[in-house]
Biotite code that builds the C-alpha atoms (Angstrom):
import biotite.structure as struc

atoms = struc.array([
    struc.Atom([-21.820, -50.803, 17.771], chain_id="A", res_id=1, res_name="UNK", atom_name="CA", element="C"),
    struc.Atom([-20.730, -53.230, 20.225], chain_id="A", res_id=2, res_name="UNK", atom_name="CA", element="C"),
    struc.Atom([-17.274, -53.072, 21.800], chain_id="A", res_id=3, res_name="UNK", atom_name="CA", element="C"),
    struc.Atom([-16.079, -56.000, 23.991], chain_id="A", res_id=4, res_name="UNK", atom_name="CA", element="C"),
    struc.Atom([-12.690, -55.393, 26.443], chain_id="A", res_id=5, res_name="UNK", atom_name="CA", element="C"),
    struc.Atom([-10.870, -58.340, 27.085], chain_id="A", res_id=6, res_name="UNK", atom_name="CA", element="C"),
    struc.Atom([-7.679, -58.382, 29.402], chain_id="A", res_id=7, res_name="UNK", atom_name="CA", element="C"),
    struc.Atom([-6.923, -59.738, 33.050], chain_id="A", res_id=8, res_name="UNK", atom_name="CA", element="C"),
    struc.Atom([-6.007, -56.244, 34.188], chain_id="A", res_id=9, res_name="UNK", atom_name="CA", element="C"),
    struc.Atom([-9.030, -54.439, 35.695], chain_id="A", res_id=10, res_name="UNK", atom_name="CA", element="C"),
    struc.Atom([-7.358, -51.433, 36.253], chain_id="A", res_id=11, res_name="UNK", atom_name="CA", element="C"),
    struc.Atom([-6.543, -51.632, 32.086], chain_id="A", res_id=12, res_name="UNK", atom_name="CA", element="C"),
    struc.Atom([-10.068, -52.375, 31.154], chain_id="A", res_id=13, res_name="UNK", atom_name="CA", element="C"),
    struc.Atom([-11.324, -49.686, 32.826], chain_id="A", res_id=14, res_name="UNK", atom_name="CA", element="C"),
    struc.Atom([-8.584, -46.962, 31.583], chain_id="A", res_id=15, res_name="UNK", atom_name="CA", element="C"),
    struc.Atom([-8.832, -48.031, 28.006], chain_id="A", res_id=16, res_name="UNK", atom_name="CA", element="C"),
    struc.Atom([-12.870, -47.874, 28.323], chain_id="A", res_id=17, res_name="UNK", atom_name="CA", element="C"),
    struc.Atom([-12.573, -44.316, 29.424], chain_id="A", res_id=18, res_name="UNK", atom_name="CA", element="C"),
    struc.Atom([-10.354, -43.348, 26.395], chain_id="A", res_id=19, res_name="UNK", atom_name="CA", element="C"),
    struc.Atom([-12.235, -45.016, 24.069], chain_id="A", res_id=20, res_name="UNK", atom_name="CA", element="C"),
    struc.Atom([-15.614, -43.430, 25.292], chain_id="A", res_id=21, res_name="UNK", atom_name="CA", element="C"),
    struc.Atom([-13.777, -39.509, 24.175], chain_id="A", res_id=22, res_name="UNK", atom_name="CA", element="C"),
    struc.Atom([-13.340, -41.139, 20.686], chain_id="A", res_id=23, res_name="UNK", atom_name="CA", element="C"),
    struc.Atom([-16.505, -43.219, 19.727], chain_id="A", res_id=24, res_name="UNK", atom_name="CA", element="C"),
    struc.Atom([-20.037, -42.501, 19.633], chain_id="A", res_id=25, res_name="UNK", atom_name="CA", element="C"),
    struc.Atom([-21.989, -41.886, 22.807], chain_id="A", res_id=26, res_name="UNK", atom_name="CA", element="C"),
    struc.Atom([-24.587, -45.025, 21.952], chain_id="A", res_id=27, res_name="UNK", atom_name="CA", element="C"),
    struc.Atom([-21.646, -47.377, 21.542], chain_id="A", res_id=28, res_name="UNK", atom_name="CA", element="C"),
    struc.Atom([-21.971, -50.163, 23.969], chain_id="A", res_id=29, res_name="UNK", atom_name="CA", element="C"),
    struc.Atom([-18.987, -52.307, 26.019], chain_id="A", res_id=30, res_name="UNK", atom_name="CA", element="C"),
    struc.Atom([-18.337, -55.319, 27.528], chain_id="A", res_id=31, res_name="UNK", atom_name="CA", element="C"),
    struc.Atom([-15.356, -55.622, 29.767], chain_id="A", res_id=32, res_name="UNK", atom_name="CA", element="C"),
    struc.Atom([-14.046, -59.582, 30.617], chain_id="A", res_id=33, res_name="UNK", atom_name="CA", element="C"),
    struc.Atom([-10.762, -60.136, 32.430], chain_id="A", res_id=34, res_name="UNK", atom_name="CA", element="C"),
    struc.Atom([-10.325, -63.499, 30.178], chain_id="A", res_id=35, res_name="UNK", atom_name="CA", element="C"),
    struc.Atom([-10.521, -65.564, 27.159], chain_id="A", res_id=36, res_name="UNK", atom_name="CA", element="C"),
    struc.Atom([-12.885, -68.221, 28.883], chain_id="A", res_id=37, res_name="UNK", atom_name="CA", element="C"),
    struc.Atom([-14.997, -65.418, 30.530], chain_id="A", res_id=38, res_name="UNK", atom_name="CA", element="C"),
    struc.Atom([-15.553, -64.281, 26.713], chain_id="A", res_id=39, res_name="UNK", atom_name="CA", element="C"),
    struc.Atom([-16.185, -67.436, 25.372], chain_id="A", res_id=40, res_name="UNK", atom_name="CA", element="C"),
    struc.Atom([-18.730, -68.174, 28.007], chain_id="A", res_id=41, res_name="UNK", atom_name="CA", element="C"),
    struc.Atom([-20.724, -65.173, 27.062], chain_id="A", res_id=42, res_name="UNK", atom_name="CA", element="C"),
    struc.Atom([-21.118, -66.279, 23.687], chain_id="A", res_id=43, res_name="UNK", atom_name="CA", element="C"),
    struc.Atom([-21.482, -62.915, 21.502], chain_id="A", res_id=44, res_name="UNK", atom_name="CA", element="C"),
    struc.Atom([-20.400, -61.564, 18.363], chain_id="A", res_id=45, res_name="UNK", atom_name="CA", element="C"),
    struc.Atom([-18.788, -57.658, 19.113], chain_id="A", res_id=46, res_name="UNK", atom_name="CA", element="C"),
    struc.Atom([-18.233, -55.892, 16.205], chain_id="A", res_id=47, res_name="UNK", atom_name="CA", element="C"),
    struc.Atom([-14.672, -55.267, 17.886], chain_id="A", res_id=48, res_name="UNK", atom_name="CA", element="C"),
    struc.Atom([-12.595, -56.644, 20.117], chain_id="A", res_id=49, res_name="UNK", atom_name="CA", element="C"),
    struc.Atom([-9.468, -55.144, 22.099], chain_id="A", res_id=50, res_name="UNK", atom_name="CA", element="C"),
    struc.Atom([-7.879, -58.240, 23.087], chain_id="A", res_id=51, res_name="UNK", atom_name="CA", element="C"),
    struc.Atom([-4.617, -59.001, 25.338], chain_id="A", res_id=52, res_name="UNK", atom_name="CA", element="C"),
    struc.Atom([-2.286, -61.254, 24.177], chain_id="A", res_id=53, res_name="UNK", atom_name="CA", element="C"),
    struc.Atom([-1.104, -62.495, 27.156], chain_id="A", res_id=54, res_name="UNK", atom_name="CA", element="C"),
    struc.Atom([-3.566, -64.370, 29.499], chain_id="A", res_id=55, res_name="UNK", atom_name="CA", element="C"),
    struc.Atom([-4.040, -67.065, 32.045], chain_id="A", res_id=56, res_name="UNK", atom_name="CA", element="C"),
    struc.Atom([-6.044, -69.813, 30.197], chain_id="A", res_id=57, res_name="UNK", atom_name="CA", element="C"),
    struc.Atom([-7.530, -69.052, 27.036], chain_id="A", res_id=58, res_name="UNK", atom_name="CA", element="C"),
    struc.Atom([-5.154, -66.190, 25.853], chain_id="A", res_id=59, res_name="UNK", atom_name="CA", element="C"),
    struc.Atom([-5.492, -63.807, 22.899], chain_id="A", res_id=60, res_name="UNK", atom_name="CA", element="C"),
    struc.Atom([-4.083, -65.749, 19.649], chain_id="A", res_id=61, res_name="UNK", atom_name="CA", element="C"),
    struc.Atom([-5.907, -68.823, 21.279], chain_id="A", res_id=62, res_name="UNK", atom_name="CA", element="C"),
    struc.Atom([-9.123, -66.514, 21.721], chain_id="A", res_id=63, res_name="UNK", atom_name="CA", element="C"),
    struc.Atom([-7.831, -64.672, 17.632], chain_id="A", res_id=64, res_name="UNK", atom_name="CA", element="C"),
    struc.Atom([-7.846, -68.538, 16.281], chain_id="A", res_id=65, res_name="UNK", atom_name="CA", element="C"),
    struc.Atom([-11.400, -69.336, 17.630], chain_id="A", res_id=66, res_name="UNK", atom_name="CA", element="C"),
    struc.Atom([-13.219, -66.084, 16.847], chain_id="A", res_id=67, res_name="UNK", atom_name="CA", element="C"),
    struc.Atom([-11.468, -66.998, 12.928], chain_id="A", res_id=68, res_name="UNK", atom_name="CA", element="C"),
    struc.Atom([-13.103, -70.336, 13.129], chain_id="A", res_id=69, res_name="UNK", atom_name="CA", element="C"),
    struc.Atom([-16.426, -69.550, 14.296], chain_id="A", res_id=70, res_name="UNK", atom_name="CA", element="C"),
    struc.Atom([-17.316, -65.457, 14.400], chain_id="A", res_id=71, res_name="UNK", atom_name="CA", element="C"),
    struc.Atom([-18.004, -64.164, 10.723], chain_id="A", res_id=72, res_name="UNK", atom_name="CA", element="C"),
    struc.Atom([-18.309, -60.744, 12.334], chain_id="A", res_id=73, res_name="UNK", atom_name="CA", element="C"),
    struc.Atom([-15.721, -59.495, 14.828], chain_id="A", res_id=74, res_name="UNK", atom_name="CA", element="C"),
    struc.Atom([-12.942, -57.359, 14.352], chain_id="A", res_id=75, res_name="UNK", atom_name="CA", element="C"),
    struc.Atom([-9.665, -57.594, 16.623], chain_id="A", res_id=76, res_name="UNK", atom_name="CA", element="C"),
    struc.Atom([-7.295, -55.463, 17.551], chain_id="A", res_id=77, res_name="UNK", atom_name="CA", element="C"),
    struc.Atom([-4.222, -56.827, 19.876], chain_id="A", res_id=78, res_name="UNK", atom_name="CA", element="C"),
    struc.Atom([-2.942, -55.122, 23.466], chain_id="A", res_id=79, res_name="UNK", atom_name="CA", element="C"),
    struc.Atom([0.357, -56.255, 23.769], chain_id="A", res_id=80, res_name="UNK", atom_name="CA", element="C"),
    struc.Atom([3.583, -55.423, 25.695], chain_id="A", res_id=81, res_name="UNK", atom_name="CA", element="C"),
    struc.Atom([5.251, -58.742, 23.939], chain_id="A", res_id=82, res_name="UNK", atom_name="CA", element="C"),
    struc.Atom([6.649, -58.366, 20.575], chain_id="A", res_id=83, res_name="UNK", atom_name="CA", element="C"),
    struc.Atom([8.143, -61.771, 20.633], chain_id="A", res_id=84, res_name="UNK", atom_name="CA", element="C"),
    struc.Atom([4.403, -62.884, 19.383], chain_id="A", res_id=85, res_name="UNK", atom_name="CA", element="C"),
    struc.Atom([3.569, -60.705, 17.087], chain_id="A", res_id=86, res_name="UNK", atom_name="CA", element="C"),
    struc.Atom([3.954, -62.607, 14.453], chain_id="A", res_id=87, res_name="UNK", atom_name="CA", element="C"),
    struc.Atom([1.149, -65.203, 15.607], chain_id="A", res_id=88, res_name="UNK", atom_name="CA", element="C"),
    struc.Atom([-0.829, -62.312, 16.040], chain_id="A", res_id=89, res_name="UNK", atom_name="CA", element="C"),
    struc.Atom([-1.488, -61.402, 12.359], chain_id="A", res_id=90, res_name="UNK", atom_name="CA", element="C"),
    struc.Atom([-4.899, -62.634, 10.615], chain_id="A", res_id=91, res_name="UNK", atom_name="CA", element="C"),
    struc.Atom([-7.260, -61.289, 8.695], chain_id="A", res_id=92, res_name="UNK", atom_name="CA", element="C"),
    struc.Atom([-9.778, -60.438, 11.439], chain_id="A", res_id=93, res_name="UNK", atom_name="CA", element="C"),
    struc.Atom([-6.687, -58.159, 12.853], chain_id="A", res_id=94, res_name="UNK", atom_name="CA", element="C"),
    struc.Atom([-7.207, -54.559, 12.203], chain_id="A", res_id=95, res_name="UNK", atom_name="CA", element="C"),
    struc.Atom([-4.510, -53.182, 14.408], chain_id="A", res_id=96, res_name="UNK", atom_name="CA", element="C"),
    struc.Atom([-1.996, -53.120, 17.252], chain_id="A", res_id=97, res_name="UNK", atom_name="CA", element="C"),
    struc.Atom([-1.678, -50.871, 20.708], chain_id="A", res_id=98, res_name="UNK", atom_name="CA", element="C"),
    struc.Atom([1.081, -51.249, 22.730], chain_id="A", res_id=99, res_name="UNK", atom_name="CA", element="C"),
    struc.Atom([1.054, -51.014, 26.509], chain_id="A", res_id=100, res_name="UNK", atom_name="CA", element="C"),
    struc.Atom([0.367, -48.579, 27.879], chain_id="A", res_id=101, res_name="UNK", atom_name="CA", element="C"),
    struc.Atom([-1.780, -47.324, 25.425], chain_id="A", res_id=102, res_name="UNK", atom_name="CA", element="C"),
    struc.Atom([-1.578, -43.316, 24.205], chain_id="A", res_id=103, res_name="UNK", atom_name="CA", element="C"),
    struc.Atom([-4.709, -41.304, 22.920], chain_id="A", res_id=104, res_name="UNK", atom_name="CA", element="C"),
    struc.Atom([-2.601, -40.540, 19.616], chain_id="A", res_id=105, res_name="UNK", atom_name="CA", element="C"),
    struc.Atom([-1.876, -44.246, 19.226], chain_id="A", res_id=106, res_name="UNK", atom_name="CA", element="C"),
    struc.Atom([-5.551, -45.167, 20.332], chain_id="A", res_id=107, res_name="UNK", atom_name="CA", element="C"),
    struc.Atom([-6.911, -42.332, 17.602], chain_id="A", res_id=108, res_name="UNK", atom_name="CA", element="C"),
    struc.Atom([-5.415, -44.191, 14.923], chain_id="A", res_id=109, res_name="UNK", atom_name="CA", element="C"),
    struc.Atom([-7.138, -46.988, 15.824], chain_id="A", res_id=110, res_name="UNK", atom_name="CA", element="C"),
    struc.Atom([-10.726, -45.587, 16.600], chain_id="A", res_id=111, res_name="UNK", atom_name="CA", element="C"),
    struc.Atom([-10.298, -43.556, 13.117], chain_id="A", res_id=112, res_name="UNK", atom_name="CA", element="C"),
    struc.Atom([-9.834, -46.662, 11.132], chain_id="A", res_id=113, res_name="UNK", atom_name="CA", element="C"),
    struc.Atom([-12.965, -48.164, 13.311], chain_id="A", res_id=114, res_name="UNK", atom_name="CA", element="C"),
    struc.Atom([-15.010, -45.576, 12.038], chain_id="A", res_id=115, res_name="UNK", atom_name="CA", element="C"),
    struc.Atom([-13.999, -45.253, 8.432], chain_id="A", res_id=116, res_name="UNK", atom_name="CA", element="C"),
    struc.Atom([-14.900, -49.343, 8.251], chain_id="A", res_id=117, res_name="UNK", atom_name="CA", element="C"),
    struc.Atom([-18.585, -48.285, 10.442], chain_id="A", res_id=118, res_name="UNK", atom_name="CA", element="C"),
    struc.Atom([-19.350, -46.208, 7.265], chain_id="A", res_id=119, res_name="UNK", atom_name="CA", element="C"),
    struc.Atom([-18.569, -48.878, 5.040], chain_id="A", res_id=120, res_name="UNK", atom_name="CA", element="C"),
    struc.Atom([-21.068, -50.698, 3.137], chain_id="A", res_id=121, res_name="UNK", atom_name="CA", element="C"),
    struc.Atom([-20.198, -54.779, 2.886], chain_id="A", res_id=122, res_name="UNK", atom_name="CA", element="C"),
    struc.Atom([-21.570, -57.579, 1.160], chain_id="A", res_id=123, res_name="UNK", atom_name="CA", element="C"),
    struc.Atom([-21.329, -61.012, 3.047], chain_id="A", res_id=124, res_name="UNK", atom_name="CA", element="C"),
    struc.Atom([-20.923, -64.615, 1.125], chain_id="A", res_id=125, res_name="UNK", atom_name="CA", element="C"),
    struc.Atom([-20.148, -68.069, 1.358], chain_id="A", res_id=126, res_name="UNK", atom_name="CA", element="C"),
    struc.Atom([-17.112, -68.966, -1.258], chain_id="A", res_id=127, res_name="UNK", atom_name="CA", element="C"),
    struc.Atom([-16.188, -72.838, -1.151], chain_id="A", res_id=128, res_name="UNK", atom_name="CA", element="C"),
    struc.Atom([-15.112, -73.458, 2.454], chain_id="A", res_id=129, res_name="UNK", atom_name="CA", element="C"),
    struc.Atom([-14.657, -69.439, 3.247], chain_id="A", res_id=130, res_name="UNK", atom_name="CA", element="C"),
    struc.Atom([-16.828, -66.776, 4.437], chain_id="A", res_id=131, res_name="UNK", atom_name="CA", element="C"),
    struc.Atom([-16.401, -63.551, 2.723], chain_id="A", res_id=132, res_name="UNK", atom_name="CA", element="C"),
    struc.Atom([-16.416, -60.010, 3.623], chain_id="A", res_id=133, res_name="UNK", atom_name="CA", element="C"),
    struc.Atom([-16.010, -57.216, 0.401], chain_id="A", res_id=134, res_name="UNK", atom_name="CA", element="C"),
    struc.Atom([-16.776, -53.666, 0.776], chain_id="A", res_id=135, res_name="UNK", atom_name="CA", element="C"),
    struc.Atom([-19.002, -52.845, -1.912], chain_id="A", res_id=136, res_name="UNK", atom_name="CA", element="C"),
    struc.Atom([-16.675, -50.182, -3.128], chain_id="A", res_id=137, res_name="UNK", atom_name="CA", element="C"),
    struc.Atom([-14.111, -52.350, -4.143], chain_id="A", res_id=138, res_name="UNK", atom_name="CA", element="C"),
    struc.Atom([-16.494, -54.358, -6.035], chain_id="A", res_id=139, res_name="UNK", atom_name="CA", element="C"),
    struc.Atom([-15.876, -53.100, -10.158], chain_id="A", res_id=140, res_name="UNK", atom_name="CA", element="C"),
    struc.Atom([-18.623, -54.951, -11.755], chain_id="A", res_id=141, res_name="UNK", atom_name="CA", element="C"),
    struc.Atom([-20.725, -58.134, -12.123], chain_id="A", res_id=142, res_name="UNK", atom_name="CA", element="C"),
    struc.Atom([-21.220, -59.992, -14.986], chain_id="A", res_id=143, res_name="UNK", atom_name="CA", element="C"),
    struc.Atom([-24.312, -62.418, -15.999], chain_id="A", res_id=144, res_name="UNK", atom_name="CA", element="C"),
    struc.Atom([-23.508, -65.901, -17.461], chain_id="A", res_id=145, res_name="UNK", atom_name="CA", element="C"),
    struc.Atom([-27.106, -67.500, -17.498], chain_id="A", res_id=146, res_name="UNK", atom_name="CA", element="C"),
    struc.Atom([-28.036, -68.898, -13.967], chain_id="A", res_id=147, res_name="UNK", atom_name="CA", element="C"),
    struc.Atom([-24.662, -67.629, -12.612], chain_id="A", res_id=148, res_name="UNK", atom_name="CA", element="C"),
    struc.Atom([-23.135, -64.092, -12.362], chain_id="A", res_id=149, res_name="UNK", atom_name="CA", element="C"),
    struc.Atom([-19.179, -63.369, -11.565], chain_id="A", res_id=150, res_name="UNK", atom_name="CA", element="C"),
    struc.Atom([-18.414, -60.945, -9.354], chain_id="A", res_id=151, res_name="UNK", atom_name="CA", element="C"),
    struc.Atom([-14.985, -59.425, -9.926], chain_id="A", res_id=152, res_name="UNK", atom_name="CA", element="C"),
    struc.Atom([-13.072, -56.867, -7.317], chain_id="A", res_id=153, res_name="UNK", atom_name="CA", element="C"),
    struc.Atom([-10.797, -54.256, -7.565], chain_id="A", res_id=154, res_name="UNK", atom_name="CA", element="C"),
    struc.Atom([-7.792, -56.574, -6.640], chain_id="A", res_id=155, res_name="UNK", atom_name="CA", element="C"),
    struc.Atom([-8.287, -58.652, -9.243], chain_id="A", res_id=156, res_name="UNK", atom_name="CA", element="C"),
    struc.Atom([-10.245, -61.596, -8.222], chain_id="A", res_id=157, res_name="UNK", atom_name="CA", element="C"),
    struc.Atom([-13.144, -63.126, -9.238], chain_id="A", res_id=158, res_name="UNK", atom_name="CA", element="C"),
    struc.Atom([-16.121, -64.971, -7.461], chain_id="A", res_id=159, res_name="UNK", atom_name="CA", element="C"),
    struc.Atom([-18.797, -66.852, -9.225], chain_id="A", res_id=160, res_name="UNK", atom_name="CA", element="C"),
    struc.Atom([-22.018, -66.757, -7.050], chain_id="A", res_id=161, res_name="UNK", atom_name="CA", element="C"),
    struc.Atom([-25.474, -68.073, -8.269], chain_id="A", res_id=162, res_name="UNK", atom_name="CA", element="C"),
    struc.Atom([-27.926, -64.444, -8.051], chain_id="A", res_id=163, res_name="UNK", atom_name="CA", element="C"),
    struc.Atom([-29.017, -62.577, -11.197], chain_id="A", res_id=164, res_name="UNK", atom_name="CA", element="C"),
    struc.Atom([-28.379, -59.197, -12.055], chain_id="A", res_id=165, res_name="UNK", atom_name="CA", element="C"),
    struc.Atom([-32.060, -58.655, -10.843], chain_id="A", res_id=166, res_name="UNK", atom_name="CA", element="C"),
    struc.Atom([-31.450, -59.797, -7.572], chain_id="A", res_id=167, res_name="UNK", atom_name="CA", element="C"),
    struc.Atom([-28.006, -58.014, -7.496], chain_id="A", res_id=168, res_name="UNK", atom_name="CA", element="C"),
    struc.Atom([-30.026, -54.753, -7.806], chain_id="A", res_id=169, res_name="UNK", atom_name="CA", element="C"),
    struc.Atom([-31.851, -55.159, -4.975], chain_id="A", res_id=170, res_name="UNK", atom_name="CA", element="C"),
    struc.Atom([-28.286, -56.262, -2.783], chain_id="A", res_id=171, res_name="UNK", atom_name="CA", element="C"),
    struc.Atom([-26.240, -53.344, -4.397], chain_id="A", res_id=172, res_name="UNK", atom_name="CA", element="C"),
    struc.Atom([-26.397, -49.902, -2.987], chain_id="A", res_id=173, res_name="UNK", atom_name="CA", element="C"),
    struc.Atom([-27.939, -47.155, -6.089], chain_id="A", res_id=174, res_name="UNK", atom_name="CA", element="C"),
    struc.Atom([-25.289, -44.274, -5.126], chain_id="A", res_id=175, res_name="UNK", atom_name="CA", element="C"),
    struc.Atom([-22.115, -47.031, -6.364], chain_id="A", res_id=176, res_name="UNK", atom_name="CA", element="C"),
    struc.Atom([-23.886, -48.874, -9.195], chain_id="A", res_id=177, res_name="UNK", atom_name="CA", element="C"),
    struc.Atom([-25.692, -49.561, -12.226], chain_id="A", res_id=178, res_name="UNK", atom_name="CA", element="C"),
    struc.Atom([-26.805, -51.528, -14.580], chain_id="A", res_id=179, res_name="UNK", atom_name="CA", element="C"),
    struc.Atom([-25.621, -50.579, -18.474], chain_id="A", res_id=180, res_name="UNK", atom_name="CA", element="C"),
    struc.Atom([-26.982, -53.760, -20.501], chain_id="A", res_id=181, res_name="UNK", atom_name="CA", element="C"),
    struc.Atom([-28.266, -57.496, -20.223], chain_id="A", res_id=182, res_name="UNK", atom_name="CA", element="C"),
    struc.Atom([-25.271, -58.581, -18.488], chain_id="A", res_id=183, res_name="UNK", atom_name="CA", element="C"),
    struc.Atom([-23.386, -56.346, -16.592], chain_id="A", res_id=184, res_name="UNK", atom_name="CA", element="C"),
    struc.Atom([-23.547, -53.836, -13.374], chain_id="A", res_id=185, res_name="UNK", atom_name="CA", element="C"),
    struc.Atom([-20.983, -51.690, -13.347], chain_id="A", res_id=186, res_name="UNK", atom_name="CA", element="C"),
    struc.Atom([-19.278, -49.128, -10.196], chain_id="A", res_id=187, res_name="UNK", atom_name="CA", element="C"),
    struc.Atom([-19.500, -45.504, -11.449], chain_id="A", res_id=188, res_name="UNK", atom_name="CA", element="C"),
    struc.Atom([-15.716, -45.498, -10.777], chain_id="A", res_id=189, res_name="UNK", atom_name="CA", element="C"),
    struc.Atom([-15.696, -47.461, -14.527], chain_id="A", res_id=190, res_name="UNK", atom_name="CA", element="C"),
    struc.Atom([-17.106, -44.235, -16.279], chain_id="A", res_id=191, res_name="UNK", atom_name="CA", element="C"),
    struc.Atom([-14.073, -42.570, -16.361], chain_id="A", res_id=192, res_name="UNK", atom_name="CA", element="C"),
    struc.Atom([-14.263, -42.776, -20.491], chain_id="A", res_id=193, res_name="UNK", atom_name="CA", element="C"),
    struc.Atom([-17.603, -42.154, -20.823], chain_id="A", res_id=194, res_name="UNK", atom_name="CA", element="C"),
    struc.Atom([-21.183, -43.269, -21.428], chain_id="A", res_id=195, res_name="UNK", atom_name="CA", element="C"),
    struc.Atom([-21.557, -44.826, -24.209], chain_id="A", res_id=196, res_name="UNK", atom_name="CA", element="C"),
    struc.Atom([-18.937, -47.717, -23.965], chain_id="A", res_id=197, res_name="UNK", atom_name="CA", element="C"),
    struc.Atom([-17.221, -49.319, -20.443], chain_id="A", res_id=198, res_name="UNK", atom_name="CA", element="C"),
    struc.Atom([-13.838, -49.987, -20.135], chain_id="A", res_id=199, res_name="UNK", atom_name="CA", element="C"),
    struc.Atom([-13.314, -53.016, -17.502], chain_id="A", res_id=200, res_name="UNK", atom_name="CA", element="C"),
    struc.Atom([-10.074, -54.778, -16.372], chain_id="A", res_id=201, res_name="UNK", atom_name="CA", element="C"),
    struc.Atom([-8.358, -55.762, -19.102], chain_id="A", res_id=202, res_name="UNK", atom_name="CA", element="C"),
    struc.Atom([-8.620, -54.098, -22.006], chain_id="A", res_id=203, res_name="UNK", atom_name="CA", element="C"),
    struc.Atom([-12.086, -55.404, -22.180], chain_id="A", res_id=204, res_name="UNK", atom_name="CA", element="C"),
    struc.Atom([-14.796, -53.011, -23.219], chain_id="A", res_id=205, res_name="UNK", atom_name="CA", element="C"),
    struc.Atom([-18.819, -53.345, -23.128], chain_id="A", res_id=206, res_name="UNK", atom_name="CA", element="C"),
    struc.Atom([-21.827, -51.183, -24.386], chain_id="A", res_id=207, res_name="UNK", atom_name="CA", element="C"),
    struc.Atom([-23.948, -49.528, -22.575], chain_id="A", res_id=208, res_name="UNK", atom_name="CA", element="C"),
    struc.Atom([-27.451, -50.339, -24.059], chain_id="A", res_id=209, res_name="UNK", atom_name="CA", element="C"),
    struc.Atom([-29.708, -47.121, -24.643], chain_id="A", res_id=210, res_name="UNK", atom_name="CA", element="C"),
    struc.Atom([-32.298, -48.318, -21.957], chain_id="A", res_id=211, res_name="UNK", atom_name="CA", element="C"),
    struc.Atom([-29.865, -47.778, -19.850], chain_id="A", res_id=212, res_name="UNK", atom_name="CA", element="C"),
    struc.Atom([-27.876, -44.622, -20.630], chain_id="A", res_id=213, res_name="UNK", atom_name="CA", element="C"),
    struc.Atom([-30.191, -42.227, -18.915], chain_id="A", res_id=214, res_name="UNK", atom_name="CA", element="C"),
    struc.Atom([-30.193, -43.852, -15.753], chain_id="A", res_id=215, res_name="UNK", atom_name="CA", element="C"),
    struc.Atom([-26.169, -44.043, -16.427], chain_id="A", res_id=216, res_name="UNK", atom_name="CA", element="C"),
    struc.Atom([-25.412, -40.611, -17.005], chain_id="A", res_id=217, res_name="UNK", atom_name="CA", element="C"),
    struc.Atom([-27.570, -39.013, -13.789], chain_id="A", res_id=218, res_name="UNK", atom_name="CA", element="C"),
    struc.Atom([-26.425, -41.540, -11.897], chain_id="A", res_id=219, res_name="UNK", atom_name="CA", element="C"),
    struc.Atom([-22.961, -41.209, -12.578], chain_id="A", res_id=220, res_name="UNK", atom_name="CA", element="C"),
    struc.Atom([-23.513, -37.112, -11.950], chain_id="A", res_id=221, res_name="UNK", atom_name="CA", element="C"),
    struc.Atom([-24.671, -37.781, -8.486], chain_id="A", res_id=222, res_name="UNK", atom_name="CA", element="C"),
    struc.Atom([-21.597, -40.010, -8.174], chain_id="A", res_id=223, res_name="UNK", atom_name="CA", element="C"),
    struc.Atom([-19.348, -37.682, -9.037], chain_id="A", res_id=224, res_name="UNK", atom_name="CA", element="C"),
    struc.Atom([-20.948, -34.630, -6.798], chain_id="A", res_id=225, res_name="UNK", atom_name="CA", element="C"),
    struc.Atom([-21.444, -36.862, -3.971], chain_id="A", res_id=226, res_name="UNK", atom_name="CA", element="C"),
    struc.Atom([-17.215, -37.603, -3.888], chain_id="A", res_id=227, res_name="UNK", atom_name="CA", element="C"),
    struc.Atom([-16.153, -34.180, -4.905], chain_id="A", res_id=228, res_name="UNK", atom_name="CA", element="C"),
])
């Protein structure tokens, strides 16, 4: 994991380094620059950054509306002392907020939620004009519709992407998923009623075709011991 520093006090950078070093793993990496432009001219994707607000130059919701733009990877979380811009501060690359100066308790909060998202498992796609990020968790199920399959998430939306269920068993991960019939993969989390017939969103139910049942049921056992 790479972690890049970003704020014109050196004397920050290097305290908030040290903290973060008692929290994270010892093979995370850093990269400390005292500005926006001295990021930008390095030209790399951190999985995180801790990012100033207020900068000479380039400054941190300039530096936030870039890395929205361009970066499909990094992560942000805002050092601030000003409230007043808070509110240009929000986006959905923005995990979280630390006040100056910044406390271990606060700065735990932080480096917990950074962890919890490094276990994660994500799957990446281009929608329309958007790039999208959904941990695979919060994926229910995908359904086949000839050349097309819809993917449909836990809040409700729905994404129609052009990969076959065969090719979505080779993306999802085995421990969350499975296939039950010609045209659906289902999360375990959908099992709730049983085997033999899926309830989805809806109201909407599906059969589980007998091909698939064994694989269904010890799956769904190791599911259930694995979050137990």
């Amino acid at each position: 994991m790479l972690i890049a520093l970003c704020d014109d006090n050196k004397t920050f950078l290097e305290d908030i380094h040290h903290k973060l070093m008692d929290f994270l793993p010892e093979e995370t990496r850093y990269l400390s620059f005292e500005s926006g432009d001295e990021f930008l001219k390095a030209d790399i994707e951190p999985d995180y950054i801790f990012l100033d607000i207020e900068m000479p130059g380039t400054d941190g919701i300039e530096l936030k509306n870039r890395l929205e733009e361009t970066n499909k990877k990094t992560r942000i979380v805002f050092l601030t002392g000003y409230s007043e811009r808070m509110r240009e501060a929000f986006g959905n690359r923005v995990i979280g907020f630390l006040d100056k100066p910044v406390s271990y308790a606060d700065l735990k909060i932080i480096v917990n939620k950074i962890l919890r998202e490094q276990n994660r498992q994500y799957f990446e796609f281009d929608y329309g004009d958007k790039h999208h990020v959904i941990p695979f968790d919060e994926i229910l199920f995908i359904r086949s519709d000839d050349k097309y399959t819809y993917l449909n998430t836990s809040d409700n939306k729905r994404y129609c992407i052009r990969k076959t269920l065969k090719e979505w068993n080779e993306v999802l991960p085995g421990e969350l998923f499975c296939r039950i019939n010609r045209s659906h993969i289902i999360n375990y989390c959908l099992c709730n009623n049983g085997i033999r017939k899926i309830k989805l969103p809806g109201n909407e139910e599906t059969e589980v075709s007998r091909l698939y049942r064994n694989e269904l049921k010890k799956g769904y056992t190791d599911y259930l011991l694995s979050n137990t």
